[in-house]
C-alpha positions in Angstrom: 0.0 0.0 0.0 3.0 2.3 0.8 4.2 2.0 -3.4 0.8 3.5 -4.3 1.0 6.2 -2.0 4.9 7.4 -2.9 3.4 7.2 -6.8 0.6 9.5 -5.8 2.7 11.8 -4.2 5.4 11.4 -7.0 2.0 12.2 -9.5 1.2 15.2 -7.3 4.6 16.5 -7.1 4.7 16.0 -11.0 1.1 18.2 -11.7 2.1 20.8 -9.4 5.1 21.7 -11.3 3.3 21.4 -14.5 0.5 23.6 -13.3 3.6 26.4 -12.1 5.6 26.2 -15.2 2.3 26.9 -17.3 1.3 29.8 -15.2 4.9 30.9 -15.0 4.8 30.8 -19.1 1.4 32.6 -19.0 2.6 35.7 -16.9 5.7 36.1 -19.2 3.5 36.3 -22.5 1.0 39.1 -20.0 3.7 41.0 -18.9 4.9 42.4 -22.4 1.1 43.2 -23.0 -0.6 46.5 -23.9 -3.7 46.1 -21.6 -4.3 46.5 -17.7 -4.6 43.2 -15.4 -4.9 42.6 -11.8 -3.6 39.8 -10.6 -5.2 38.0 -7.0 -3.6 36.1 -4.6 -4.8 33.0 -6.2 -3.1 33.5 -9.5 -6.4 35.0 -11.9 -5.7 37.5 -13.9 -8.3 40.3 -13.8 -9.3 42.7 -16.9 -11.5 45.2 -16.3 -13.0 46.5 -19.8 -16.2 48.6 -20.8 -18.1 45.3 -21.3 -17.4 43.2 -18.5 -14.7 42.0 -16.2 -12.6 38.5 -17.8 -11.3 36.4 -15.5 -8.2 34.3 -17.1 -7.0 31.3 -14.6 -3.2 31.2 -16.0 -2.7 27.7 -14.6 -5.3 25.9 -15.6 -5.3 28.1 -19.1 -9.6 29.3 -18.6 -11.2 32.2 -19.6 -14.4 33.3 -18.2 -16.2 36.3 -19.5 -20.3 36.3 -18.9 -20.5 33.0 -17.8 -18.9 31.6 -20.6 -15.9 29.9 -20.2 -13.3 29.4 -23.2 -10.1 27.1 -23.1 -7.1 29.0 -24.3 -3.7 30.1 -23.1 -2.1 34.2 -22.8 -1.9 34.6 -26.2 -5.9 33.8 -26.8 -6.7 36.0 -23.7 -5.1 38.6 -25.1 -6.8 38.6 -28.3 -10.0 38.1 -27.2 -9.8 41.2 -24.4 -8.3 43.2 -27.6 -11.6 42.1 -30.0 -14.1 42.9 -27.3 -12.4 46.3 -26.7 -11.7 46.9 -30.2 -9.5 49.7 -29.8 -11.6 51.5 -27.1 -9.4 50.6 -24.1 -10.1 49.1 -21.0 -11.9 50.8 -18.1 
């Protein structure tokens, strides 16, 4: 019983670093962005705009805007806060 536990935490250990590389990837591509994000203690990534607040979870690559909720990484956040702005800016 002991060699399925050390494999679960080995398999925990393993998602945990997976989860911080991709939100360590996500908040380089943000950081060289045009727009203005907030960032909470639990790693979402705030943007306030004239249509609604997006919430992007960096680590788990999720994008909620009006109860929808779209699978995409920085780089899709970016350009969907940039279409629903369209120029306008964010508020």
């Amino acid at each position: 019983m002991s060699d399925m536990s050390e494999t679960l935490g080995e398999w925990n250990e393993i998602e945990k670093q997976k989860t911080r590389r991709l939100y360590d990837k996500n908040l380089r591509i943000l950081k060289y962005n045009p727009f203005v994000y907030q960032i909470d203690r639990n790693g979402v990534v705030t943007f306030k705009t004239f249509r609604g607040t997006l919430y992007f979870y960096s680590a788990i690559n999720i994008l909620v805007f009006k109860s929808m909720i779209f699978r995409t990484g920085a780089k899709g956040a970016l350009a969907f806060v940039e279409d629903i702005t369209k120029g306008r800016g964010l508020w």
